[in-house]
ROTIKOL-988344 format. One record per residue: residue number from 1; residue in one letter; x, y, z of N, C-alpha, C in turn. Coordinates in steps of 0.05 Angstrom, whole numbers, padded with zeros to 5 digits. Layout:
+-----+------+--------+--------+--------+--------+--------+--------+--------+--------+--------+
: pos : code :    nc1 :    nc2 :    nc3 :   cac1 :   cac2 :   cac3 :    cc1 :    cc2 :    cc3 :
+-----+------+--------+--------+--------+--------+--------+--------+--------+--------+--------+
: NUM :    A :      X :      Y :      Z :      X :      Y :      Z :      X :      Y :      Z :
...
+-----+------+--------+--------+--------+--------+--------+--------+--------+--------+--------+
# end
This chain:
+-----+------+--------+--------+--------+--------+--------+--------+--------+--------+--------+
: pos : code :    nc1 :    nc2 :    nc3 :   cac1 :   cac2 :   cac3 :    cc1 :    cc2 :    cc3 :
+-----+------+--------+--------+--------+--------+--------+--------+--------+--------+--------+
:   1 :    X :  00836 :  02733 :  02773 :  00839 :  02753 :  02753 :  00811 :  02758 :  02741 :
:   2 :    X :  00811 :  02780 :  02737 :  00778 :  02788 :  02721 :  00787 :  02803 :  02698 :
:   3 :    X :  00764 :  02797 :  02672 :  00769 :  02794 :  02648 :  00746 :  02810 :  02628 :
:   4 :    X :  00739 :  02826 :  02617 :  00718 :  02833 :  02598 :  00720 :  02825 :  02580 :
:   5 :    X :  00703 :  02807 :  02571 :  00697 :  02804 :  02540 :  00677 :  02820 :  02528 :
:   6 :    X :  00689 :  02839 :  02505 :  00669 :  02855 :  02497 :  00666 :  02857 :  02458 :
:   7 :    X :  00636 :  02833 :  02463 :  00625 :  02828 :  02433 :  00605 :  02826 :  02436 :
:   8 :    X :  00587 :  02825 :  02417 :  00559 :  02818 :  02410 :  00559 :  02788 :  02402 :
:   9 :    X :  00587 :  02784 :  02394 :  00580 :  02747 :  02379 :  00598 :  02738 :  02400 :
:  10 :    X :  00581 :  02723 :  02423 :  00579 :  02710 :  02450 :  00591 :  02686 :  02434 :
:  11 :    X :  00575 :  02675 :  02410 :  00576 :  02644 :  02402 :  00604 :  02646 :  02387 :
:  12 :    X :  00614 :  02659 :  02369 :  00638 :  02657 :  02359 :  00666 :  02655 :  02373 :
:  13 :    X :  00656 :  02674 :  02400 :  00674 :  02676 :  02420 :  00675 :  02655 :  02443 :
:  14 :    X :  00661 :  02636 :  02444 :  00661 :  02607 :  02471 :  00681 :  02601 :  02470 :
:  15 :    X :  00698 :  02591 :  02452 :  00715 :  02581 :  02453 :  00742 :  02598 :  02467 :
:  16 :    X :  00739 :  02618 :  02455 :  00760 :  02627 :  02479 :  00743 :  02640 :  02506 :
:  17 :    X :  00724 :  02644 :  02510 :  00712 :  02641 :  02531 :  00718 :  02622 :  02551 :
:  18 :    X :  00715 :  02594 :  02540 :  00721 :  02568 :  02550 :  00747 :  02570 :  02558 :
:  19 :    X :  00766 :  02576 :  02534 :  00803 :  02572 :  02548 :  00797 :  02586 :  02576 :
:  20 :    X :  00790 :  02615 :  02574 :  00794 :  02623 :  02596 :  00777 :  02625 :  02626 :
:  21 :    X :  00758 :  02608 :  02621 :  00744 :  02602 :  02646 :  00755 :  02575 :  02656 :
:  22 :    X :  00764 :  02570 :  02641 :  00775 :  02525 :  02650 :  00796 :  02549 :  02667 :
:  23 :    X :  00816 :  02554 :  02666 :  00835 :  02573 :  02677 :  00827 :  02582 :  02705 :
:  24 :    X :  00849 :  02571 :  02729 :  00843 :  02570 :  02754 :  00851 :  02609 :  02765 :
:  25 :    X :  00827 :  02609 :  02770 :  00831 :  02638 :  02779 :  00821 :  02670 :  02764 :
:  26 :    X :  00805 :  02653 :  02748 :  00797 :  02674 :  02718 :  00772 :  02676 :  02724 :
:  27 :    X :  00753 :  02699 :  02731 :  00721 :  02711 :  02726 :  00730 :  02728 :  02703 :
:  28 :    X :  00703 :  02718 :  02689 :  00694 :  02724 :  02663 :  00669 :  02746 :  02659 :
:  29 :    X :  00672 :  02767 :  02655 :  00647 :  02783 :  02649 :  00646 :  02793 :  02621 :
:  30 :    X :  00625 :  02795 :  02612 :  00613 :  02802 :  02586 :  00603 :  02840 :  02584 :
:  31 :    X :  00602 :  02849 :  02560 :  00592 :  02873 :  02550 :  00584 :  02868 :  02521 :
:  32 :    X :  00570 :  02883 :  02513 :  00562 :  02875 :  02482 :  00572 :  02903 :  02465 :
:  33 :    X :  00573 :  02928 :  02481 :  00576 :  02949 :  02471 :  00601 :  02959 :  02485 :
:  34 :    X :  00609 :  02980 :  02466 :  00636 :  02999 :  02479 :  00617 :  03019 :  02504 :
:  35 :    X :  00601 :  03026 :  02507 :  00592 :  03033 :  02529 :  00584 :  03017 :  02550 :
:  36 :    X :  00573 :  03001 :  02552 :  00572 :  02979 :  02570 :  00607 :  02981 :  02576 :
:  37 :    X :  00629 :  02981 :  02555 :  00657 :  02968 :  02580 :  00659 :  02992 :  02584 :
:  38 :    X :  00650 :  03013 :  02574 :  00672 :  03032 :  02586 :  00649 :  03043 :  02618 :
:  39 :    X :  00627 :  03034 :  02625 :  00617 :  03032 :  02647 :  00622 :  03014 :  02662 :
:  40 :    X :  00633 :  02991 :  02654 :  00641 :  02967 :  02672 :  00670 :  02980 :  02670 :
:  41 :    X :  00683 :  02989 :  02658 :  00717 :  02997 :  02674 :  00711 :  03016 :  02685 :
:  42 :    X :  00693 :  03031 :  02692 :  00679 :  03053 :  02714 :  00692 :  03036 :  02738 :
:  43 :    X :  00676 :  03018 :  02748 :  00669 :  03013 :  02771 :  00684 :  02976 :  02769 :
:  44 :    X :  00699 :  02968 :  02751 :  00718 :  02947 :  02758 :  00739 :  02949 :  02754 :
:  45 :    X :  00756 :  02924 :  02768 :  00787 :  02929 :  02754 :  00799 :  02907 :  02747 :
:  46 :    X :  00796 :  02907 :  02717 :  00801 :  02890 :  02705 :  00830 :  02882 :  02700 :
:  47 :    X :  00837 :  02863 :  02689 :  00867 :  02852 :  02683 :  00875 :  02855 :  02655 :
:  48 :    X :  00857 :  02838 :  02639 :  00846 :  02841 :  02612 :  00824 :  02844 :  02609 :
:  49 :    X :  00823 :  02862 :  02580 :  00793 :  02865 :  02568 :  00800 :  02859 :  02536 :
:  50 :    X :  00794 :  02845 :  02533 :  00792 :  02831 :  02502 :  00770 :  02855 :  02481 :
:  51 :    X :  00773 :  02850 :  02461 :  00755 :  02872 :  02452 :  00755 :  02858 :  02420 :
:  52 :    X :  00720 :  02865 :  02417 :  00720 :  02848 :  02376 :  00726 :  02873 :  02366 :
:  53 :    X :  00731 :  02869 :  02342 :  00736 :  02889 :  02322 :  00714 :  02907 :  02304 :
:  54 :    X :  00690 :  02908 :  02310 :  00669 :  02917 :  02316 :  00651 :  02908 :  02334 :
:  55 :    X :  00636 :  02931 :  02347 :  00618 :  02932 :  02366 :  00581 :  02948 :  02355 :
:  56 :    X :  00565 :  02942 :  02375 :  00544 :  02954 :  02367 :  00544 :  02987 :  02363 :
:  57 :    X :  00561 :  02995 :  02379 :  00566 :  03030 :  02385 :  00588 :  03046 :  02375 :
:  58 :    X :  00598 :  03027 :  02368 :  00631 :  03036 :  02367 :  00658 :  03014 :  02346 :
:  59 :    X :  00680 :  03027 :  02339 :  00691 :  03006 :  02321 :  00716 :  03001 :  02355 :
:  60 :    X :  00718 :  02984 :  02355 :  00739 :  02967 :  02377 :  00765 :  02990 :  02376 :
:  61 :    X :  00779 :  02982 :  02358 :  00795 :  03006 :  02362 :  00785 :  03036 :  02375 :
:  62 :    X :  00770 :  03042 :  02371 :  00757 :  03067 :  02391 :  00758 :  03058 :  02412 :
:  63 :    X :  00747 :  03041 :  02423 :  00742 :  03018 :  02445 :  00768 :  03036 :  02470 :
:  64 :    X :  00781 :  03013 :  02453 :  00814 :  03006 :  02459 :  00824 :  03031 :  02472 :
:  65 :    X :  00818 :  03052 :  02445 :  00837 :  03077 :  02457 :  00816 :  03093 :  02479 :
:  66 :    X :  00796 :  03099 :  02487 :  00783 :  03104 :  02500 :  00788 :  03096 :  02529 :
:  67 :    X :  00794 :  03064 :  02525 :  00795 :  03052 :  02552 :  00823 :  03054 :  02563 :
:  68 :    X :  00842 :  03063 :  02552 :  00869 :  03068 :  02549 :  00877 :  03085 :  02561 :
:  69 :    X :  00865 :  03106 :  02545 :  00869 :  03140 :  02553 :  00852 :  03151 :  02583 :
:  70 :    X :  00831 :  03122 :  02586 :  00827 :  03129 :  02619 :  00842 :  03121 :  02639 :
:  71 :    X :  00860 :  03107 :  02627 :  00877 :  03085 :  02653 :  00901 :  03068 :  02628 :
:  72 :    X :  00922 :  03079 :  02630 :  00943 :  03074 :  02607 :  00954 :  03057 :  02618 :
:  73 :    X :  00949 :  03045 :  02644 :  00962 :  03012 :  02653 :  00953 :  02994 :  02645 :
:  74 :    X :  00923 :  03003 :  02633 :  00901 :  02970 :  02630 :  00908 :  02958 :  02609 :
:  75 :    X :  00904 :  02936 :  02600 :  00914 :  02902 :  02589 :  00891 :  02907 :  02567 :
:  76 :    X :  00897 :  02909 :  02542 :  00873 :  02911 :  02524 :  00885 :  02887 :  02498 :
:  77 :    X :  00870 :  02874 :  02490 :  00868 :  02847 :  02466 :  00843 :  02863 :  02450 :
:  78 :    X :  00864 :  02867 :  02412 :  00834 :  02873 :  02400 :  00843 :  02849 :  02378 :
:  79 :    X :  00803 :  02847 :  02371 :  00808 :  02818 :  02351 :  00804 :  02842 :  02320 :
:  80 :    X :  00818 :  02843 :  02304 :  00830 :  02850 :  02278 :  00830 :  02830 :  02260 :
:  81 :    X :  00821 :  02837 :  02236 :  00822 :  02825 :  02211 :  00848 :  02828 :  02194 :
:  82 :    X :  00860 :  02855 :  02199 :  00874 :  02871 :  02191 :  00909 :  02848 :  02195 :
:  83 :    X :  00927 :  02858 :  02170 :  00948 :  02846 :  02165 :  00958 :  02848 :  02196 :
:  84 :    X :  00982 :  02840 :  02206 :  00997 :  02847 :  02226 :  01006 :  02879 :  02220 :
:  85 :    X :  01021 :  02881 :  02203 :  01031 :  02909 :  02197 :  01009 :  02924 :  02204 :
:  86 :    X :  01000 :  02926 :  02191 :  00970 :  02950 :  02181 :  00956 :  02948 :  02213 :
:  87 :    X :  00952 :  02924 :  02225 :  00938 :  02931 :  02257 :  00960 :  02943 :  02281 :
:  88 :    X :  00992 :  02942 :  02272 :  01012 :  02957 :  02287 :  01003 :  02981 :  02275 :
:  89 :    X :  01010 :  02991 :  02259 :  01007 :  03020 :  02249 :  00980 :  03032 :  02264 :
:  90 :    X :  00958 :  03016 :  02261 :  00933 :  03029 :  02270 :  00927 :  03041 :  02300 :
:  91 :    X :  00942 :  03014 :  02313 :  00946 :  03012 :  02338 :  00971 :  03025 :  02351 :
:  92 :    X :  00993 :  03039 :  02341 :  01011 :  03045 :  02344 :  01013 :  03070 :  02377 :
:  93 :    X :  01028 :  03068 :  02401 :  01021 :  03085 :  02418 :  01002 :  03073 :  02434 :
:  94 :    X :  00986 :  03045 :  02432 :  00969 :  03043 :  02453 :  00969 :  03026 :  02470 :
:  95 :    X :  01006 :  02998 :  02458 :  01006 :  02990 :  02473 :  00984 :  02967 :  02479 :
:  96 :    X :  00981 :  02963 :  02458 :  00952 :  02935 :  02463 :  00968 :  02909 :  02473 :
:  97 :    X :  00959 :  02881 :  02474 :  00974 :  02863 :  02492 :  00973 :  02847 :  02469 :
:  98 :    X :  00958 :  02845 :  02455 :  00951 :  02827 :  02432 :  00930 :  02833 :  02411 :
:  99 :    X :  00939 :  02825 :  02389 :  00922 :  02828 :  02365 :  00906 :  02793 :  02363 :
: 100 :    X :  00877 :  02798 :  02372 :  00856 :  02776 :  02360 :  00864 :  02761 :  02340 :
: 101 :    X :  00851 :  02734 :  02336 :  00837 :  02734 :  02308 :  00809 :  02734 :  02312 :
: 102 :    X :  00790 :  02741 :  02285 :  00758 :  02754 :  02291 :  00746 :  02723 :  02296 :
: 103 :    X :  00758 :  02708 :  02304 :  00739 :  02683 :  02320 :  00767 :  02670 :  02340 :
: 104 :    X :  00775 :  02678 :  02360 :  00798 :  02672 :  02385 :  00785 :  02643 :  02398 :
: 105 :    X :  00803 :  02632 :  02409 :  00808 :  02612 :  02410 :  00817 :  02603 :  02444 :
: 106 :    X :  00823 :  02580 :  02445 :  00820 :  02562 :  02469 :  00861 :  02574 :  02466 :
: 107 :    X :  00881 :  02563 :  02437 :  00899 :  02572 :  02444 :  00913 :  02604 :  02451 :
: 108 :    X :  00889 :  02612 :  02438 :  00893 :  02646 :  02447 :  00887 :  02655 :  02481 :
: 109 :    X :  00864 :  02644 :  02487 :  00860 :  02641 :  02520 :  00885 :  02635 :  02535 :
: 110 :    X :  00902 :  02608 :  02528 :  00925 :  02603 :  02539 :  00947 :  02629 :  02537 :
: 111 :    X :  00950 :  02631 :  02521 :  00967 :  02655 :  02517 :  00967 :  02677 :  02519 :
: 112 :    X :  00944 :  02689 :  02533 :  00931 :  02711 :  02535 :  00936 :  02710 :  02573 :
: 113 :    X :  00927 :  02687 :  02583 :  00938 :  02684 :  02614 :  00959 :  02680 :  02621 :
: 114 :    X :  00975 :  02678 :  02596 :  01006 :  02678 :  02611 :  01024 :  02705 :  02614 :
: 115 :    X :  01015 :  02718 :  02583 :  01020 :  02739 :  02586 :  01011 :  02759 :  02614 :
: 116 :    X :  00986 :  02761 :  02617 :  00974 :  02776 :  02647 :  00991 :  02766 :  02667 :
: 117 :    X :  00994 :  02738 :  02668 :  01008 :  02726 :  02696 :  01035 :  02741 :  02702 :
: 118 :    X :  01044 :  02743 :  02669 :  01078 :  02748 :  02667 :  01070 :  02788 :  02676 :
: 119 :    X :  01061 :  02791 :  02662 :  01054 :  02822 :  02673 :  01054 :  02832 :  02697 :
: 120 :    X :  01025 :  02811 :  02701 :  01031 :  02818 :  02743 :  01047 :  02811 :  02757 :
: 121 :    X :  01065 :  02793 :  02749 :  01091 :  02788 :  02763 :  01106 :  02818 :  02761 :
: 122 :    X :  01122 :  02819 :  02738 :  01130 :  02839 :  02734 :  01123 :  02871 :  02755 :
: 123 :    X :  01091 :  02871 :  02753 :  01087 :  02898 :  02763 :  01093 :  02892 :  02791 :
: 124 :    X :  01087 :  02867 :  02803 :  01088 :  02859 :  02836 :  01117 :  02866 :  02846 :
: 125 :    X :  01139 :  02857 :  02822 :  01165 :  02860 :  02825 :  01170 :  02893 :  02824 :
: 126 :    X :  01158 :  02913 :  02807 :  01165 :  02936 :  02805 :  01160 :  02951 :  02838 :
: 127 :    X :  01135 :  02941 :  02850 :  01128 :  02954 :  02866 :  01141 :  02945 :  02894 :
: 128 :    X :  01157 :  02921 :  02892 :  01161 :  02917 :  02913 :  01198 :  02936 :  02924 :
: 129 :    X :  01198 :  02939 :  02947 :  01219 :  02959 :  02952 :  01243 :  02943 :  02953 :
: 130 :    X :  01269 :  02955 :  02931 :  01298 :  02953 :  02926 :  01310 :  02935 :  02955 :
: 131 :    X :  01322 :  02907 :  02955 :  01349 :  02900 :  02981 :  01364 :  02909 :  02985 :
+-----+------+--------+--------+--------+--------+--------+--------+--------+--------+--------+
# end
């Protein structure tokens, strides 16, 4: 599975970095800016792309819907400060996989690969033809 992480704070984020590189089967690539991912989902195909809740170029939520509205299948995680309510409302229509917290974690990594796993199952099952 391949993965973007896209922040400027590398160091806040190791830790879930770490969950998800210990994780058999997970490449990890980095971006610091919303242009940087939205040039790396040019030319990759990602599973998840995690996203901070500000960027050098852009606020994440822009991010998100940007990368969305090019490919409405892709797996997007934004890290939010914002109540649960208030980051549904914001995010409402886009279908995100998960709401962050603004420093994610080794147990967010876990839970973040199960979900994808459970996903691609799912899509493997959609695509495969009716008995």
């Amino acid at each position: 599975m391949l993965f973007l992480m896209v922040t400027s704070r590398q160091n806040e984020w190791s830790n879930l970095a770490r969950g998800l590189e210990t994780a058999a089967g997970v490449e990890l690539l980095w971006a610091e800016s919303g242009t940087a991912a939205l040039q790396a989902a040019q030319t990759n195909s990602f599973d998840l792309i995690l996203i901070d809740e500000v960027l050098e170029d852009m606020p994440g939520l822009d991010l998100a819907k940007n990368l969305i509205q090019s490919d409405p299948m892709l797996n997007c995680a934004l890290a939010s400060a914002l109540s649960t309510e208030a980051f549904h409302e914001a995010s409402e229509g886009l279908g995100l996989l998960a709401q962050l917290p603004l420093d994610p974690g080794e147990p967010q990594a876990h839970a973040l690969i199960q979900q994808v796993i459970a996903i691609k199952k799912l899509m493997q099952g959609a695509e495969s033809p009716s008995t």
